[in-house]
C-alpha positions in Angstrom: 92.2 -18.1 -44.8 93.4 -16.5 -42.0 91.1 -17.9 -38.7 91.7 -14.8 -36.5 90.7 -12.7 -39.0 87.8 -14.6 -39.9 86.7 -14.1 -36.7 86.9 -11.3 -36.3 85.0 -10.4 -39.3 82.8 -12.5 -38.2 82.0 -11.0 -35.2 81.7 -7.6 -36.7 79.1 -9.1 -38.9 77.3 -10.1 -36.1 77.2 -6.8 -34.5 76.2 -5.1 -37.2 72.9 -7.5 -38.4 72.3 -7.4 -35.1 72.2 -4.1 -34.3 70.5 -3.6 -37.8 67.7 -6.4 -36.7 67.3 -4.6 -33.8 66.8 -1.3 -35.4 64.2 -3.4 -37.9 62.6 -4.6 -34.9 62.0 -1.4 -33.5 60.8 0.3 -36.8 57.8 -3.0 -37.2 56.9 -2.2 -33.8 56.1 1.3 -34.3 54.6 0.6 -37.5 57.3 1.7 -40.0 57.8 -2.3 -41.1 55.3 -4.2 -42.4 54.2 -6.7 -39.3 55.0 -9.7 -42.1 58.6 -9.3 -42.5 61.3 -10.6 -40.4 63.8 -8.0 -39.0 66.6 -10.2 -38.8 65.9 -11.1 -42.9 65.7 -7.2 -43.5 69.0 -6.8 -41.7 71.1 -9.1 -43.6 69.2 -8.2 -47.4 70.5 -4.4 -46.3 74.1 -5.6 -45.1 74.5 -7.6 -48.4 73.2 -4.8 -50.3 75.9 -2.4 -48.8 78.7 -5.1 -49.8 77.6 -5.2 -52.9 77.7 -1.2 -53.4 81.4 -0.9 -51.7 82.3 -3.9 -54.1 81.0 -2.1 -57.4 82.7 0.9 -56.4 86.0 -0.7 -55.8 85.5 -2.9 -59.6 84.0 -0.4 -61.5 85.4 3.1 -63.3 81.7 4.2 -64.2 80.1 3.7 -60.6 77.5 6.0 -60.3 77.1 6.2 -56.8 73.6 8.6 -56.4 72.1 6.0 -59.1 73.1 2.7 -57.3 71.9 4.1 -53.6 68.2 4.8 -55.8 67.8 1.5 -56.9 69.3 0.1 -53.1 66.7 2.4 -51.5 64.0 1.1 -53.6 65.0 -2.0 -52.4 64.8 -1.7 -49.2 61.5 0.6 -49.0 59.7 -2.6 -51.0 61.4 -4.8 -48.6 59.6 -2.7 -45.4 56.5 -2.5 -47.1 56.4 -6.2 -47.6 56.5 -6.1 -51.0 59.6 -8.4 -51.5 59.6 -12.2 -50.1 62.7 -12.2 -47.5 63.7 -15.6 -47.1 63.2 -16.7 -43.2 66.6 -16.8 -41.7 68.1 -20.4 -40.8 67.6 -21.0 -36.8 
């Protein structure tokens, strides 16, 4: 509700997908992605996946956090290998 904040936020978001993309970028190129999956869909799947855990930590009283950063990493290794369908991001 607040515009400078929004944007603000918003441009923190940007740095970090982007830097995150970047680091994606990098990882495909030297072999460490799978060549199919976009870096810039990779990026924003792991930033949502961090909101998620800092959210669930904040809601819940029985956050276990060595449990939740299993099933994240999972996620993300099956996303690298190109075993999960990234949706292409909007240009």
């Amino acid at each position: 509700r607040n515009p400078a904040f929004a944007a603000m936020t918003a441009e923190i978001e940007r740095e970090v997908t982007g830097r995150l993309g970047d680091l994606f970028r990098s990882a495909r190129d030297r072999g460490l992605v799978h060549p199919d999956v976009d870096p810039d869909s990779l990026a924003l799947l792991v930033s949502t996946l961090g909101d998620g855990l800092f959210v669930r930590r904040a809601i819940s009283e029985r956050f276990d956090a060595e449990r939740a950063m299993q099933g994240v990493m999972a996620v993300i290794e099956a996303a690298c290998r190109g075993a999960l369908r990234l949706p292409p991001l909007p240009s």
